[in-house]
N, C-alpha and C positions, 0 to 999 in steps of 0.2 A: 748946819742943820736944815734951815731952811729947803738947801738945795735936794735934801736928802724927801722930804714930806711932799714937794710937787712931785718928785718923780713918781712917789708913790700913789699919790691923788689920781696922776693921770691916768694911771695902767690897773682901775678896778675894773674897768669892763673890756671888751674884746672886741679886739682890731674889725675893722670893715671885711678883709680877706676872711678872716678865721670864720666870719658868719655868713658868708657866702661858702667856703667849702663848705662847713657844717651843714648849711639846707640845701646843697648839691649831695649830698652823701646818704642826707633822710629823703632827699625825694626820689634816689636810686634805690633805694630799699623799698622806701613803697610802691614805686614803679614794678620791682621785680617781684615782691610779695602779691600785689595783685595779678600780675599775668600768672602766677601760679595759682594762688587761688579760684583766676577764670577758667585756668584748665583742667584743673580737680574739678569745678562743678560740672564740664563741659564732657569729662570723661564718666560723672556720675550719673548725668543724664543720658549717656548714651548706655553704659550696661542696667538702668532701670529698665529701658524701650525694651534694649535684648531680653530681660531680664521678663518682661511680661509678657513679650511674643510668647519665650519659649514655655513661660508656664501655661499661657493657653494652649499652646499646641499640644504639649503633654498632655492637660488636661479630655482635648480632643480627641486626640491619637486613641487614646484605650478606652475613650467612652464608646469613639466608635467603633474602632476593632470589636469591643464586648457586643454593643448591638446587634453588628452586621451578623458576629457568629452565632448568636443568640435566638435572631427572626428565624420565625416560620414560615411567616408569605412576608414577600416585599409586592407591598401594593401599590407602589410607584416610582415610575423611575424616569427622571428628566434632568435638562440640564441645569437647572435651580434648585431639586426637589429627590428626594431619597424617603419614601415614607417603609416604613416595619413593622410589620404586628409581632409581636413580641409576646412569649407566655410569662405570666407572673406567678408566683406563690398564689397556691389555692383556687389555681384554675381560670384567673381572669386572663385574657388578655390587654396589654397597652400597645396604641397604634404610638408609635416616634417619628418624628419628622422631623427631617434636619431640612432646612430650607436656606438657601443664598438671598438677603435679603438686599437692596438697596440704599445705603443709608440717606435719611431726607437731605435736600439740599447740595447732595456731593454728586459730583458726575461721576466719577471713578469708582468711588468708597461700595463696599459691600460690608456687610458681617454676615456670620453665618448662627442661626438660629436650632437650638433644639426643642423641639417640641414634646410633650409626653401627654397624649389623651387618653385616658384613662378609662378603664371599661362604664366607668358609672358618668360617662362625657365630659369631665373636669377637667381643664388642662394646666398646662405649668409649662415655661416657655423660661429656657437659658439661653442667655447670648453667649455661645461658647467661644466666638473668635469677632475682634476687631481689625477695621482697619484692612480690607482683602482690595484689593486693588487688580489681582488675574484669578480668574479660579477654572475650575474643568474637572466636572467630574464624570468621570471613565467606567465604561462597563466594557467587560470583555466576556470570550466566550470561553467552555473548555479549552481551546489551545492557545488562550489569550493574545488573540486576536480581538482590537475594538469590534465592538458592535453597538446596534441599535434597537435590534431586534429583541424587545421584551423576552422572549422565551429562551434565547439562546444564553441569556448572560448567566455567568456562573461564580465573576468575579467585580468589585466592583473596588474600586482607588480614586481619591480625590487629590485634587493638584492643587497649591494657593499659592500664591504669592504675597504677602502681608508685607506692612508699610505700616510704623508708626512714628509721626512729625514732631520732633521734642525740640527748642528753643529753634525753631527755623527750619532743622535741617529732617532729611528723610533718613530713616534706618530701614531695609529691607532685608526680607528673609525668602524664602523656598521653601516651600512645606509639601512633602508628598507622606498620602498617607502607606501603610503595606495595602499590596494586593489582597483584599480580604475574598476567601472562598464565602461563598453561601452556599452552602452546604444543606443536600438535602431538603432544598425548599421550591417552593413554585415562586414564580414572578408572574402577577396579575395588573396588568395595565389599563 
């Protein structure tokens, strides 16, 4: 009997080996749970970035399109600056200005601003695009051919390049907008 009670005394708890595999086998799990989990967040941060570019751009794309079709004199035209008088309900007109602005402090950064002056002088200012890094905005004439020449343009397309920096890294896009006609309007410089 006796021999029978140490055997069993000795073997309540578990060999040296068994507790080395055991925390060799939980620390490959959580090794390999975390590099998944680093790459779900890494992948979720990357289609957020995509995921904002493309709703500004959207958002841009047909505000301006609607604009551009919209003005009756374009009263400015540079390579910063697109301003539009525009007719409202009830006979007012609103001057719009979309402006490339600088952002403070970045060498590179732009955003582009929209502006709405309103016939009674009020204005209201949307930052419709972050984050432009190239931009060019293009006047052409009837045979869309660039031009410079205030009176000759007939068409007018902006070009971006946008950039937004999520945990480190950069995500880029290409933004062109369509060639939009101005149609039936003077250009006053």
């Amino acid at each position: 009997m006796k021999t029978q009670t140490s055997t069993l005394s000795r073997r309540k708890g578990f060999t040296l080996v068994e507790l080395i595999v055991a925390s060799t086998l939980s620390i490959a799990v959580v090794v390999i749970s975390a590099q998944i989990l680093l790459t779900v967040v890494k992948v979720e941060a990357k289609n957020t970035a995509n995921y904002n570019m493309d709703t500004q751009s959207v958002r841009f794309l047909s505000t301006f399109a609607r604009d551009a079709q919209s003005a009756r004199l374009i009263t400015r035209l540079a390579k910063k600056r697109i301003n539009m008088e525009i007719p409202r309900y009830g006979g007012d007109v609103e001057t719009v200005k979309y402006i490339i602005k600088k952002v403070a402090g970045e060498d590179k950064r732009h955003y582009l601003r929209r502006q709405e002056v309103r016939a009674d002088g009020s204005k209201e200012n949307f930052d419709m695009i972050n984050n432009i890094i190239e931009y060019d905005l293009r006047y052409f004439d009837y045979s869309k051919k660039i031009t410079d020449e205030p009176e000759e343009v007939r068409y007018v397309q902006l070009y971006m390049q946008l950039a937004q920096t999520t945990n480190g890294k950069t995500h880029s896009r290409k933004l062109m907008t369509p060639m939009v006609m101005l149609r039936n309007k003077t250009v006053a410089n």
